[in-house]
PAZAPA-4460 file (N, C-alpha, C; in steps of 0.05 Angstrom, whole numbers, plus 32768, in hexadecimal, padded with zeros to 4 digits):
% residues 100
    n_x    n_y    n_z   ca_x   ca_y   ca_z    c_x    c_y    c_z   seq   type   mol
   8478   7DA4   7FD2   8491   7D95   7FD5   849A   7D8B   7FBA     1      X     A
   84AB   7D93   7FB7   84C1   7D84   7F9B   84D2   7D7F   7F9A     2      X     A
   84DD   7D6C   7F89   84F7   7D5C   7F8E   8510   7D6D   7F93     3      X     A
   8503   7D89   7F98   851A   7D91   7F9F   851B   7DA7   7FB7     4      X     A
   8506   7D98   7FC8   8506   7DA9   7FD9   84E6   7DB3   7FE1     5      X     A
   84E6   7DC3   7FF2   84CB   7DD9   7FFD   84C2   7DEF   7FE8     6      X     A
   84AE   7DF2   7FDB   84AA   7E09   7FD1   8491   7E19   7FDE     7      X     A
   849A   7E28   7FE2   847F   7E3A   7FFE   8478   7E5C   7FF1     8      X     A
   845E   7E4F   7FDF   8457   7E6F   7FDC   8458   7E72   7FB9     9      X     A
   8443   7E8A   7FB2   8440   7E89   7F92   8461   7E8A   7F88    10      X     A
   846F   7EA3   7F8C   848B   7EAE   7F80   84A1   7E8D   7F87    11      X     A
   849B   7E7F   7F9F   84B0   7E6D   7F93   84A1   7E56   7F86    12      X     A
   8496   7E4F   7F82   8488   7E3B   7F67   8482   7E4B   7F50    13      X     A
   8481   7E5D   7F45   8486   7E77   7F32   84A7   7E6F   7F2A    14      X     A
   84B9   7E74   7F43   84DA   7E75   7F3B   84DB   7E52   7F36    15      X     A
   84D4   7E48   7F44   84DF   7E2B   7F43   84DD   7E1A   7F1E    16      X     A
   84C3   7E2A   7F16   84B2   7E26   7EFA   84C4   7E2B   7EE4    17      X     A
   84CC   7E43   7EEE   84E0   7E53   7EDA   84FA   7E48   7ED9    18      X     A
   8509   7E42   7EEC   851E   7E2C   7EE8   851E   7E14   7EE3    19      X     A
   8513   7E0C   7EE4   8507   7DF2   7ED5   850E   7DF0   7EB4    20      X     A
   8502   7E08   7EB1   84FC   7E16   7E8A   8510   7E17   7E87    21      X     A
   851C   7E26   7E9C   853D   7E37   7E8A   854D   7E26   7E8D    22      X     A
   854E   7E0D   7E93   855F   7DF9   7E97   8555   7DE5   7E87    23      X     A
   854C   7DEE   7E78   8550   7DDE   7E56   8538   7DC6   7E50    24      X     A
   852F   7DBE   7E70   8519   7DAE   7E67   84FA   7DB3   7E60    25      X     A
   84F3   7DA8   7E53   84D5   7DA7   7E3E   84C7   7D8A   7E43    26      X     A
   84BA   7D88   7E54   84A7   7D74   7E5F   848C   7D71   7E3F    27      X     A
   848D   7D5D   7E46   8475   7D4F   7E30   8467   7D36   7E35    28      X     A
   8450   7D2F   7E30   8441   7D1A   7E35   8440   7D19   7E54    29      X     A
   8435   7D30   7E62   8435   7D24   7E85   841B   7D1D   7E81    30      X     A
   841C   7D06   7E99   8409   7CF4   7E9F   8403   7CF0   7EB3    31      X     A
   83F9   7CF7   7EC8   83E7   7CEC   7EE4   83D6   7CD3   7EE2    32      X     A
   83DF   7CC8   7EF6   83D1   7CA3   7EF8   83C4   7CAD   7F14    33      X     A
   83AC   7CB7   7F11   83A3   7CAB   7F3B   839D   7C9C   7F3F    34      X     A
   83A3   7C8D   7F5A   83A7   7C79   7F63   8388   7C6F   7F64    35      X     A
   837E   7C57   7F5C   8363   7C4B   7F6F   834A   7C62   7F5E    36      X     A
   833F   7C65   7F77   8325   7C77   7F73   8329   7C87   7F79    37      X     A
   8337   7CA4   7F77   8342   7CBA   7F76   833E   7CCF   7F62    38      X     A
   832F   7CEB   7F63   8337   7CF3   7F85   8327   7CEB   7F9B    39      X     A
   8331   7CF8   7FB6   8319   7CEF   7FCB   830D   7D0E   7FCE    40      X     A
   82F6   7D0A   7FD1   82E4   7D2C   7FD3   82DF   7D27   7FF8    41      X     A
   82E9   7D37   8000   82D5   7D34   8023   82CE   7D58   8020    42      X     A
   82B4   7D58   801D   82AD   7D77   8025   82BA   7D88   800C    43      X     A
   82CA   7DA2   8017   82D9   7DB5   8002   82F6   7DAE   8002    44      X     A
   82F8   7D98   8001   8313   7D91   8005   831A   7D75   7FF7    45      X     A
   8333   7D6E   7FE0   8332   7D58   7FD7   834D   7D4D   7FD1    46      X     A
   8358   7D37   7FD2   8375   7D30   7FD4   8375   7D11   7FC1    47      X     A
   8392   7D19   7FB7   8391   7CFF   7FA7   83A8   7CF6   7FA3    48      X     A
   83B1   7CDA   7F9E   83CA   7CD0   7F99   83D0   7CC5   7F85    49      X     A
   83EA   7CBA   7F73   83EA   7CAE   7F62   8408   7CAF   7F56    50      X     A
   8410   7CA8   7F3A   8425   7CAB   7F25   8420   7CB7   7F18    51      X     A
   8439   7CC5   7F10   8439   7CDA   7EF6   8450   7CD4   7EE4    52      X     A
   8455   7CD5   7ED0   846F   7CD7   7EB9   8470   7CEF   7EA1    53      X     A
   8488   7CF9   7E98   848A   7D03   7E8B   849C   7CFC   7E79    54      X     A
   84A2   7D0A   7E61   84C1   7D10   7E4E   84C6   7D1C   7E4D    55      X     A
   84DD   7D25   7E57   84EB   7D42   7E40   8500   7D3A   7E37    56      X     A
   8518   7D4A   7E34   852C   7D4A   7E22   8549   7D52   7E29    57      X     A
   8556   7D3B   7E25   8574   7D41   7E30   857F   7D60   7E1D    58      X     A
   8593   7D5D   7E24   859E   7D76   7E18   85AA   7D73   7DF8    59      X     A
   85B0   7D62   7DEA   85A9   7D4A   7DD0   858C   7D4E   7DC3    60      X     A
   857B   7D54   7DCD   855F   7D4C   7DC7   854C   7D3A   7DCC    61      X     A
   855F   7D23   7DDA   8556   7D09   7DD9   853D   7D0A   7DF6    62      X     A
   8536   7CF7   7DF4   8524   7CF4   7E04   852E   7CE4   7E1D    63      X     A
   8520   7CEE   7E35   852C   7CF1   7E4C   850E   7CE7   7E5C    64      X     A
   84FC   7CCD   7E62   84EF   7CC6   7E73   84F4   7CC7   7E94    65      X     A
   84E1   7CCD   7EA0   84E0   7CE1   7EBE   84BC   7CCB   7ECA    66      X     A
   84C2   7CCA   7EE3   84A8   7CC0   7EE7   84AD   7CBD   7F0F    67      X     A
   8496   7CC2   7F1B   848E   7CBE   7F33   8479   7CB9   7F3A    68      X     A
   8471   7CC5   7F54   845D   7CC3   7F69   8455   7CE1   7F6E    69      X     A
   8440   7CDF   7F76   8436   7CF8   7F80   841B   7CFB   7F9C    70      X     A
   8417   7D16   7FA5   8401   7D12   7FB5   83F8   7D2A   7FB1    71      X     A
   83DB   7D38   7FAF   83CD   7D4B   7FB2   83B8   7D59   7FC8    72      X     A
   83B7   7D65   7FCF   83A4   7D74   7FDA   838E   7D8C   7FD0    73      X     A
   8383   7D8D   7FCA   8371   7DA1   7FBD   8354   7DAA   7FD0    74      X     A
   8356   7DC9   7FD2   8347   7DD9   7FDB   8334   7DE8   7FC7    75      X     A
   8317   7DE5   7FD0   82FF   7DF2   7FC6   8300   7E0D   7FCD    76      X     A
   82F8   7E18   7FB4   82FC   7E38   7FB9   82E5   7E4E   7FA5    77      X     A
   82D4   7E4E   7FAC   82BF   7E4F   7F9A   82B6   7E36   7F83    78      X     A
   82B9   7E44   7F65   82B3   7E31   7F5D   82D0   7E1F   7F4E    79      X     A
   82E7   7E26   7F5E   82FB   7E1D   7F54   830B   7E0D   7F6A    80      X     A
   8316   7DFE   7F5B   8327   7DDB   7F7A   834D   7DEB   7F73    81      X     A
   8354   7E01   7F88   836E   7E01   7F88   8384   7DF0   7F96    82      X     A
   8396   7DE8   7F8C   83B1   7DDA   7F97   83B5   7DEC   7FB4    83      X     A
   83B4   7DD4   7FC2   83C0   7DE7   7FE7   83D7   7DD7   7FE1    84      X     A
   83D8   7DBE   7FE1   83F6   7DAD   7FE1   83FB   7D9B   7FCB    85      X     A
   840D   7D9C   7FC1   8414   7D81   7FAE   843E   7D79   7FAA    86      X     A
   843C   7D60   7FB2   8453   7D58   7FB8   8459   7D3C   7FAA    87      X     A
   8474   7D35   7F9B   847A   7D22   7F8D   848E   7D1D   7F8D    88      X     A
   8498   7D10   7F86   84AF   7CF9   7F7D   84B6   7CFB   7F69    89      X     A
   84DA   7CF5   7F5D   84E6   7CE7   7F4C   84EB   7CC7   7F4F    90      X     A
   84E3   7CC0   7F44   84F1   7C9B   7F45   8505   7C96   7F32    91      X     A
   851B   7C8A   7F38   8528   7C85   7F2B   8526   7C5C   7F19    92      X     A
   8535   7C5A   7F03   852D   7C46   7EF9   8542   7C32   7F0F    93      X     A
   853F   7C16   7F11   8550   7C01   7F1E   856A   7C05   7F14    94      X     A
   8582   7C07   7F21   859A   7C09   7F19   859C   7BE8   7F0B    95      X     A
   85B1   7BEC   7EFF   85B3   7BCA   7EE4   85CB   7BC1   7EF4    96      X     A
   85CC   7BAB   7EFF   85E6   7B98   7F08   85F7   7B9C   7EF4    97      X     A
   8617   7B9F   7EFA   862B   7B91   7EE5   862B   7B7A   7EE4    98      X     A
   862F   7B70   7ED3   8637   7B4C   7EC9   8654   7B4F   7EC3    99      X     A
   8665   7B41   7ECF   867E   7B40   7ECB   8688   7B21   7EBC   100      X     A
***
């Protein structure tokens, strides 16, 4: 799930990746915060929650801060933990009152 919708399957998180790119933005400094004591392991199976932020860059150059929430799921698969689900958030900052 992403802020913009369902992505179901390698080719559309593949396409979704790629527009992203071609649409000018360049992510830098991402950061994952998990929440607490995270992840949780039960068995072959492990899920986790938390905040993330990034930067990229308006169309100027300038810098453009981005930040949310997130949730994970992760599947054991030999000796490797693949993504079955992961879904997040945009937050936006508090809109500023006018002072008149």
């Amino acid at each position: 799930m992403s802020d913009r919708g369902l992505l179901k399957g390698r080719q559309a998180i593949e396409q979704w990746y790629a527009d992203v790119f071609k649409s000018g933005w360049k992510p830098k400094d991402h950061i994952g915060h998990p929440d607490g004591t995270q992840p949780h392991v039960v068995g072959m199976m492990a899920w986790e929650t938390g905040q993330w932020s990034e930067t990229g860059q308006d169309k100027n150059g300038g810098p453009v801060p981005i930040k949310g929430y997130y949730g994970a799921l992760d599947i054991r698969e030999g000796d490797d933990w693949k993504i079955q689900m992961l879904t997040y958030n945009l937050t936006t900052a508090p809109a500023v009152a006018e002072t008149k």
